[in-house]
N, C-alpha and C positions, 0 to 999 in steps of 0.2 A: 798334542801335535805329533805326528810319525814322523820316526826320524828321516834323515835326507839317506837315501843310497850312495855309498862313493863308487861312480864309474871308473875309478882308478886301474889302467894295465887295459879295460876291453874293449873291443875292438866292435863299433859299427858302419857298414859296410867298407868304405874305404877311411877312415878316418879312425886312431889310435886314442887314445885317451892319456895323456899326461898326467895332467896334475887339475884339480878340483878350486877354483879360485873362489869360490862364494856366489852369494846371490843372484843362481841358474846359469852363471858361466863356469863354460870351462878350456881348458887350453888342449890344442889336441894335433897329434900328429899326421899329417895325410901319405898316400903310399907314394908319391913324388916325393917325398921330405919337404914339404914344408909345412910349416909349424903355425899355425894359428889359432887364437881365441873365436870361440861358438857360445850358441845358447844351447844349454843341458838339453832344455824339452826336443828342441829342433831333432840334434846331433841323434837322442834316443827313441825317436817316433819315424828316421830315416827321411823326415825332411831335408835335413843338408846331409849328401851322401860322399861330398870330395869339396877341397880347398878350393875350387873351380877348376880344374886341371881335365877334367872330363867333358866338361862341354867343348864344343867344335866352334871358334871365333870366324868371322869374316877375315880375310886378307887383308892389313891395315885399319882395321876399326873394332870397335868394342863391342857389335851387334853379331847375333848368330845367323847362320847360312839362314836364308827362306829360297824354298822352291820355289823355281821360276816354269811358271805355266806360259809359257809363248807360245804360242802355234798350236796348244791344246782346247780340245771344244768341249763344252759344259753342256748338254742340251739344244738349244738353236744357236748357240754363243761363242766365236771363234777369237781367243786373244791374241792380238797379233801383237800391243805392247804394252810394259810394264812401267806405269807413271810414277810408284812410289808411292809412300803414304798410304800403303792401302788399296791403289787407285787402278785401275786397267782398263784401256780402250780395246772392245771390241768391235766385230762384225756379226753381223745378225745375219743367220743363213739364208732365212726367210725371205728378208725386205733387202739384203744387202745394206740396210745404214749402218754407220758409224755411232757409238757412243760410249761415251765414260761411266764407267760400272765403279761399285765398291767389290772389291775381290774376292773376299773372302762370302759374299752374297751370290756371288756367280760361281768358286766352285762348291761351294752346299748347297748350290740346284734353288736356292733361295728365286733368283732371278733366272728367269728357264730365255726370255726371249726382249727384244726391246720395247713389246708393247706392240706387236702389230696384229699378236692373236691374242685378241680377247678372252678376261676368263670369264667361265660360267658364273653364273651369278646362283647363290645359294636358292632363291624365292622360283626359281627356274624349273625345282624340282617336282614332278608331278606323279602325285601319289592316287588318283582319281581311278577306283575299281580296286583297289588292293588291297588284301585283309590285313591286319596287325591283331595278333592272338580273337578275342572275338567280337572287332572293331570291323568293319566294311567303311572304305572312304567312300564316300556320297560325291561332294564336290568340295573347291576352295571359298570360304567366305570373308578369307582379313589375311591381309597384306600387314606384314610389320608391328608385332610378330605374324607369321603365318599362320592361319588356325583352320581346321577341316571341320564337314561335318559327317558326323557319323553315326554309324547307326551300328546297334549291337545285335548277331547273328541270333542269340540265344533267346531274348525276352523283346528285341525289336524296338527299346528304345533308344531317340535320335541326342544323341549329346556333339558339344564341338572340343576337340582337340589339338594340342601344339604336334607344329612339324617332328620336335627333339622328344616328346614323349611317345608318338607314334614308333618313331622310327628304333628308341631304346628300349621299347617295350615298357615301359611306366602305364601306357595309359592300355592296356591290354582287355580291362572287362569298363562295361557302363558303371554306373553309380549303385544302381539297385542290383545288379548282380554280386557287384563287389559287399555290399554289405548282407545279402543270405547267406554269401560265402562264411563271411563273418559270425553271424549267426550261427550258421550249421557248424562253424568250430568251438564255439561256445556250449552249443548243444553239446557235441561229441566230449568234451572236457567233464560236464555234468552228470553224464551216463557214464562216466569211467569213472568219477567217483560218487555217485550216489547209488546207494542201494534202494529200493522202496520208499524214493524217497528222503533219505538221510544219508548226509553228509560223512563219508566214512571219515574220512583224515581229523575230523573234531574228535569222534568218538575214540579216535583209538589213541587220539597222544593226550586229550581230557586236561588241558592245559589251566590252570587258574588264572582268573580276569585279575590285574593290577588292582580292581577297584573293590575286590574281594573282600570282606572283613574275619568271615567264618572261618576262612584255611580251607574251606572242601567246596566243591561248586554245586552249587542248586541247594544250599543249606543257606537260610539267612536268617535273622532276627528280628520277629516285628515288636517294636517299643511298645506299642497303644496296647497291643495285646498281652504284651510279656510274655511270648511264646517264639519257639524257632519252627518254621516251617522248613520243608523240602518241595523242590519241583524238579520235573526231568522232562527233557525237550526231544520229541522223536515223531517221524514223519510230519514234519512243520506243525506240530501242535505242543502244545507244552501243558502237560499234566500233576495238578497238585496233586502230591501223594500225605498232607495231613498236616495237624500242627499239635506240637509237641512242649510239654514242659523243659525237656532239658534237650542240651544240644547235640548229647549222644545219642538217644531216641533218633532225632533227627538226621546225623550223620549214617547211624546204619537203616532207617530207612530207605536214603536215597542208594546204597551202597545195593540192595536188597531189589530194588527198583533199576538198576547197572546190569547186573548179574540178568534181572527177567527181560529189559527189553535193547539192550546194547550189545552183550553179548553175541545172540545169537546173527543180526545183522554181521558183528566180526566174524566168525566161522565162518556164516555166505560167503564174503568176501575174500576170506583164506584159500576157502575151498576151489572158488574161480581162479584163482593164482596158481592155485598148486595143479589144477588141470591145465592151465598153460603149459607149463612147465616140465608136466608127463611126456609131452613130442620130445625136448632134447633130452640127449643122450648125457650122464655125465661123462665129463673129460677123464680118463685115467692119466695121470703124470708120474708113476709110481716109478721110479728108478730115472726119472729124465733131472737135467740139472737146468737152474733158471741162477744167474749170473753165478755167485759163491754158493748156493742154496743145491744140496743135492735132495728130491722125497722119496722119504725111504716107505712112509704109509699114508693112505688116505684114512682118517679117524671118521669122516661122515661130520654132517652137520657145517661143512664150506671150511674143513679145518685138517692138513696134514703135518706129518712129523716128517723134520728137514733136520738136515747134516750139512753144518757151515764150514768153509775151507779151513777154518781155524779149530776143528773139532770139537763147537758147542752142538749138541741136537735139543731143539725148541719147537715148540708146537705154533705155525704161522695159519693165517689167512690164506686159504687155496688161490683164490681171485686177485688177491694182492702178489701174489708170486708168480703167475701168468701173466700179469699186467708189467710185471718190473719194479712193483712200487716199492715191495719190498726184496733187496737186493744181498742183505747178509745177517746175522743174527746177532747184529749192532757192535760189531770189532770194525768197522769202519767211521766210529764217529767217536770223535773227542777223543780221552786217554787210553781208550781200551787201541785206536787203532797207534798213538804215540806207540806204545809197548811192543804192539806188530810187528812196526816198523825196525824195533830195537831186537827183536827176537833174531835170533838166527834160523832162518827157513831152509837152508841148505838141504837138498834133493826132492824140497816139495814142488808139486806140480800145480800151477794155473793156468790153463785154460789150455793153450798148444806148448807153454816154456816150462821148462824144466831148470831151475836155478842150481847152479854149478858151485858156488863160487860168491862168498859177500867180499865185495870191495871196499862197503864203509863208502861214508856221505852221500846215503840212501842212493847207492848207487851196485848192482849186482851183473852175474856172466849169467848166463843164459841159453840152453838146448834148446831150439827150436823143435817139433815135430817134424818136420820139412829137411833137418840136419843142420841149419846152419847155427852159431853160434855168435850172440849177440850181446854187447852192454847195455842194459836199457836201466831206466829209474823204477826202484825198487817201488813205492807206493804205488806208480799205476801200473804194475807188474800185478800186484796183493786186490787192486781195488776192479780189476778186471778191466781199466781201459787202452793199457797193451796186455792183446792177445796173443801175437806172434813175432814173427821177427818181419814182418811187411808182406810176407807172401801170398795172406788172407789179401792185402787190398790189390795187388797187381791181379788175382783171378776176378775180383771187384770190375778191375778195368776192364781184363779182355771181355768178361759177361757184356760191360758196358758198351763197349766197343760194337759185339755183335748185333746188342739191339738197337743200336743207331746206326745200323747199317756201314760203319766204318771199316773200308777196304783197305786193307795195307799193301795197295799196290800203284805206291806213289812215284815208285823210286823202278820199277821196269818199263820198258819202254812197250809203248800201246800200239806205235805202226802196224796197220790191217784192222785193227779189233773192232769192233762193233758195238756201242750199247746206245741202247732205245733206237733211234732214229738217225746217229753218227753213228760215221764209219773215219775211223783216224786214219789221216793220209801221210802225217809228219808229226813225230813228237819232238816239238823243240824246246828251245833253252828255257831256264825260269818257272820250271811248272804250267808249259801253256801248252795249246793241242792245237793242228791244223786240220780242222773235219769238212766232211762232204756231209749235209744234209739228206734225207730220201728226198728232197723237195728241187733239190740241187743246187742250191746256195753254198759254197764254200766259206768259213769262218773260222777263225781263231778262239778259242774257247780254254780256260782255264783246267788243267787237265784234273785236279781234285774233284770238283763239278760234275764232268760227265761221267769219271770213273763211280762214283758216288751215286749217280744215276740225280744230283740235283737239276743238270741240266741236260732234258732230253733232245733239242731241238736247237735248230739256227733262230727258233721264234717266231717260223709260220705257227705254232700252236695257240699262242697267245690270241688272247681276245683281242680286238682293235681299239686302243685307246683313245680319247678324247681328241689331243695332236695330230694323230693319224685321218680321223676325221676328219675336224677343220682344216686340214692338208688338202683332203680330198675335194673337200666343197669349195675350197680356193681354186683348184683346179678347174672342180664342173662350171664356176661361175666366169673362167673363160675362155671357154669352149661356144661355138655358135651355134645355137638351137633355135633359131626362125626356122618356123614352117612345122615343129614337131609340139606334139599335145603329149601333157602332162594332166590325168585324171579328166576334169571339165573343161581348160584352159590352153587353146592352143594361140603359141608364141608367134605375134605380127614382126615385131620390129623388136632390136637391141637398141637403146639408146645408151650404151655404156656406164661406167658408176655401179654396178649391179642393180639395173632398173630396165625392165621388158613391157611393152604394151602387149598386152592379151584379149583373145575372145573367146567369152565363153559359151556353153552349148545353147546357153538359152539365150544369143544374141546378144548382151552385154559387151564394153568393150572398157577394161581398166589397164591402169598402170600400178604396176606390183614389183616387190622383189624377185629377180631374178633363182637366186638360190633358195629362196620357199616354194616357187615355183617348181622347179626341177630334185627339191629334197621334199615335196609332199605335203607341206604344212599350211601351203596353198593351196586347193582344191577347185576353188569355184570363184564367182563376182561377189558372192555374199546370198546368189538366192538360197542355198543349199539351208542357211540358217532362216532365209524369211517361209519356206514351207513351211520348217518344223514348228515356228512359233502361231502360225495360222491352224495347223491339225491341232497342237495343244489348245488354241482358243475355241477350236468345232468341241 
């Protein structure tokens, strides 16, 4: 078992540490003075960060402040009071009714209205003409789940498909496409490794079967005969090469029989590698340094001579040294880096620091390339994961900064300026802007946002969302439209409810909704559909 740590004297976040009572408690002081027992894990993971003394109580009671939303509007949702419990009566901007919400549901947008605009219904969705990768939707044929039919661009045959595999791109190719695909990756695997025929990766690593008895492959023993044969397998046929009184005959037969018909297939196969291979250039790294690793030569064959910060020179892996894998000429692991640690490196240099100064309890001073002069811990000073004294990561940040477009001009005031499509009329308190639109809407806008160029607009740009619509068609549905034609259907009488008597061109006379009417969804009486199924029958 590891011993226990005594957090004896340290200090996490606001709370002191006293004295150590046993069994994961411990006693500890806060920065008000007062003194209480904790649990160790809590107190050292900064779950408990103070005796309670930090948190902000109610006036008279033992609950903390909650904001009070009175008079603020959630989406269609105005709360005018606060019931407790959770509870809030609003006003719906909509309908104007009254009702009791759960709170915390109305301001996470959870509940946007009291129910008086309907939402779309997912089945609503129509996918009828539109391709998904090289799927064509035909039409809908099942409700619950939804399923289309479809037909494939490529080879034209008709399969059916789910709404959620369409639309995430799962169901992208038919059946039989999907599986030539397959196919032809199978092929292409086969051709990258067979030669003529034969299986390179067998021939070249020549592995012995478990079930082997001879020690060599393609050598065995037949009893009946009391003799060992040889056989060797190439371009899928397998060729006795004899049978032999003893089992070395037989062994360098087959060996004999390697050399004339394996070999040469490996060369082919070398050979086509090593013409790859002629387009790139090698890499020169000769004098560059990869972490503690300086290369002083390239030796040829994927192999240079390196100079470790600790002054070993060893012959590494080029590939492994560009990759990082290998990082020093092994004084960083186990007791060769103990000793490191213990050596005195005074004036040696890594990486940007220049060590001054041992302090002792792996702890050293430190030059900066930059100038400054810094304490940092000795091993990751040696082990290269401090570089500097912090100045490499703030040019880290402003790079960062620049490529996310981060303008440091929070804190001047923006009166007159201009970006995108605002023009700032008032910068006022809090980080907010008072803009004119090109469009002429004046608004309030967050002044980081527009300076940021995240918000270009008062939100004429915006597409018109769902709400905006059903806004609008509440509207058109009431407005009086007797006397005017929509498509084949012109409006006789309103009978209120969203319900119109219509006629249509071809003398018909129904009662229909209103808002299909005047939003297009209604067309006709229904001849428009009895033509097209009479030409289909001609």
């Amino acid at each position: 078992m590891p011993k226990a740590i005594d957090l004896t004297g340290q200090k996490f976040n606001n709370l002191t540490v006293i004295q150590e009572l046993g069994d994961g408690r411990i006693l500890c002081r806060c920065d008000c003075g007062n003194i209480k027992e904790y649990d160790k894990y809590k107190v050292k993971t900064g779950h408990t960060k103070s005796c309670g003394c930090k948190r902000i109580p109610e006036e008279n009671s033992g609950r903390f402040k909650r904001i009070d939303y009175t008079g603020k509007t959630f989406n269609s949702l105005t709360i005018f009071k606060e019931l407790g419990h959770n509870e809030v009566l609003c006003k719906c901007l909509e309908c104007n009714s009254i009702k009791k919400f759960r709170k915390d549901r109305v301001v996470n947008g959870v509940i946007k209205n009291c129910g008086c605009i309907p939402k779309e219904k997912p089945n609503s969705v129509n996918l009828v003409g539109k391709t998904f990768g090289r799927l064509k939707v035909i039409k809908k044929i099942q409700n619950n789940p939804v399923k289309w039919l479809c037909k494939c661009t490529v080879c034209g045959h008709v399969t059916t498909v789910l709404t959620s595999n369409l639309i995430r791109h799962k169901g992208i190719a038919c059946f039989p496409c999907s599986k030539k695909n397959t196919a032809k990756i199978m092929r292409i695997k086969k051709k990258k490794f067979n030669i003529d025929g034969t299986n390179i990766t067998v021939i070249k690593d020549r592995k012995i079967n478990s079930n082997n008895k001879s020690g060599f492959s393609g050598v065995f023993f037949r009893p009946k005969l009391n003799k060992w044969e040889a056989k060797i397998g190439i371009k899928n046929t397998l060729i006795s090469l004899g049978k032999f009184d003893t089992k070395e005959e037989a062994v360098n037969a087959r060996k004999e029989a390697e050399e004339k018909y394996f070999n040469p297939v490996v060369e082919k196969f070398e050979d086509a590698a090593t013409r790859k291979k002629r387009g790139k250039k090698p890499v020169d790294i000769v004098g560059k340094k990869f972490s503690m690793l300086t290369v002083l030569d390239d030796l040829g064959n994927g192999k240079v001579l390196c100079r470790c910060d600790c002054g070993n020179v060893e012959e590494f892996s080029k590939t492994n040294i560009i990759n990082g894998h290998t990082k020093s000429c092994g004084c960083l692991r186990g007791s060769t880096a103990k000793e490191r640690n213990l050596k005195d490196l005074t004036g040696q240099k890594f990486n940007m620091l220049t060590i001054l100064k041992e302090l002792g309890h792996n702890k050293v001073l430190c030059r900066c390339d930059c100038g400054n002069i810094k304490e940092v811990t000795k091993s990751q000073v040696i082990r290269g994961m401090t570089k500097s004294c912090g100045c490499l990561q703030k040019t880290a940040l402003e790079k960062n900064r620049e490529k996310a477009r981060f303008v440091l001009r929070d804190y001047h005031n923006c009166t007159g300026e201009k970006f995108n499509m605002l023009t700032v009329l008032n910068d006022l308190e809090n980080g907010w802007l008072l803009c004119r639109c090109d469009c002429g809407n004046i608004k309030e806008i967050r002044k980081q946002s527009v300076i940021n160029g995240i918000t270009k607009s008062c939100g004429c740009l915006r597409v018109e969302s769902g709400y905006e619509k059903a806004k609008k068609m509440n509207e058109a549905t009431k407005k009086d439209y007797v006397g005017q034609k929509f498509n084949m259907l012109t409006i006789i009488e309103d009978l209120g409810h969203n319900k119109v008597i219509c006629r249509c061109d071809c003398g018909n006379t129904i009662e229909t909704y209103k808002s299909n009417v005047v939003g297009g969804r209604t067309k006709s009486c229904g001849c428009l559909k009895k033509g097209r199924k009479k030409k289909e029958q001609e």
